[in-house]
C-alpha positions as CSV (number, residue, x, y, z in Angstrom):
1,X,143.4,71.5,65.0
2,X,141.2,68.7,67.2
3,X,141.8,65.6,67.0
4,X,139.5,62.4,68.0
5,X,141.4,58.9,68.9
6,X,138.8,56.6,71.0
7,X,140.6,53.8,72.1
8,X,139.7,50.8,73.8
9,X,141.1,49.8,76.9
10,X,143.9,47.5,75.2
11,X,145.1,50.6,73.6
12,X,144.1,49.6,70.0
13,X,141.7,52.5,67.7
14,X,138.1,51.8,67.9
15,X,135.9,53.0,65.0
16,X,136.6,53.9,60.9
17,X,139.5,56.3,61.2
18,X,138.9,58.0,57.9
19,X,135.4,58.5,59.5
20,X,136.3,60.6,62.2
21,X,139.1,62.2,59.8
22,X,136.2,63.4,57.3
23,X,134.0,64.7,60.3
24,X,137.0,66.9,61.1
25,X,138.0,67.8,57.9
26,X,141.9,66.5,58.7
27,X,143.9,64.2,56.5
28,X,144.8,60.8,58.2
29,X,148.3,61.6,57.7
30,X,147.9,64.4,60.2
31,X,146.2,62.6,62.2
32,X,148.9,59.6,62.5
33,X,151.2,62.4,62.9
34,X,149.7,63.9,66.3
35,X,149.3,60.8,67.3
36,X,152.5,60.4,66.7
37,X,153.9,63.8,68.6
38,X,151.0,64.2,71.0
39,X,153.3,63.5,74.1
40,X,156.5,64.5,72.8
41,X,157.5,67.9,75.1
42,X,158.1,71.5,73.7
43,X,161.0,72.0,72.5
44,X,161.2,75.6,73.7
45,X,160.1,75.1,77.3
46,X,163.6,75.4,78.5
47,X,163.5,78.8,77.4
48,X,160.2,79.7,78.2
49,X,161.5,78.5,81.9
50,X,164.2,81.9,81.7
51,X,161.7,84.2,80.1
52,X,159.5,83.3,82.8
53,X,162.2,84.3,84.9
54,X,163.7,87.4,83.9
55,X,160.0,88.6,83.9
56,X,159.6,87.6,87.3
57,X,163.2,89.2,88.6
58,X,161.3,93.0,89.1
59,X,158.2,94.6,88.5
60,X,159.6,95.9,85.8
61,X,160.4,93.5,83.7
62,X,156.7,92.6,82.7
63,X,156.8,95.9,79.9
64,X,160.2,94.2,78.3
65,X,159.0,93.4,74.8
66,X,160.8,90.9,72.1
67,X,163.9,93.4,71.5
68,X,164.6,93.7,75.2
69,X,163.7,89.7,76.5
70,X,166.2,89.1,73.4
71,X,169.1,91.4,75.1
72,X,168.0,90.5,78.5
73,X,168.4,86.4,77.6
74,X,171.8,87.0,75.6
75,X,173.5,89.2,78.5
76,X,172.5,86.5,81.0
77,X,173.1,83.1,79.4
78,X,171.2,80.7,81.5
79,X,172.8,77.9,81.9
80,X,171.5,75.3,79.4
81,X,169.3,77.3,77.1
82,X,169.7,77.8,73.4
83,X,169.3,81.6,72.8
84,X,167.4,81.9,69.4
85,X,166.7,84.9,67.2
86,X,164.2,87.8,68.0
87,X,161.8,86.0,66.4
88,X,161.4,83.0,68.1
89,X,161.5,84.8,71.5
90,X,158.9,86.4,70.6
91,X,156.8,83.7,69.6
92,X,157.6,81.9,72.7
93,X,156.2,85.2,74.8
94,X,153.3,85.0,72.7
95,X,152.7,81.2,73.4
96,X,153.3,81.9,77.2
97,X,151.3,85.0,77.7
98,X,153.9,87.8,77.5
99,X,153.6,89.3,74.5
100,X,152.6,93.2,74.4
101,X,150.1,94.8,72.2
């Protein structure tokens, strides 16, 4: 989903909100609400960080697919990481460019 926010230079919105809303076809509660989160960081870059990792470890490790990352992250614990379910590694290797087909 795109967003438009032209500001001016004191950091106040120039131009009819619901305006650019319609153009984009987005409420202007969504759009308050990226504005809102915009610069917040991703909450699953920590363990994007030791997927990244693991992959890189051996040449190998680039055909391991949600089942094994899963295993591979739960046998080695990094330090500070929150191991998830399957599912969410896997969506993390799709957001990162891991994922196999």
């Amino acid at each position: 989903m795109k967003f438009i926010a032209i500001k001016t230079e004191d950091g106040t919105i120039k131009g009819e909100i619901s305006f650019y809303c319609r153009m984009l076809h987005v409420t202007r509660q969504g759009f308050y609400k990226y504005l809102a989160t915009k610069d917040r960081p991703w909450k699953y870059q920590p363990l994007a960080d030791a997927v990244l990792d693991i992959n890189a470890e051996d040449e190998c490790n680039d055909t391991y697919g949600r089942i094994r990352m899963y295993q591979a992250l739960k046998l080695r614990k990094p330090e500070g990481v929150a191991i998830p379910g399957e599912r969410t590694v896997y969506r993390v290797m799709e957001e990162i460019g891991l994922s196999l087909k």
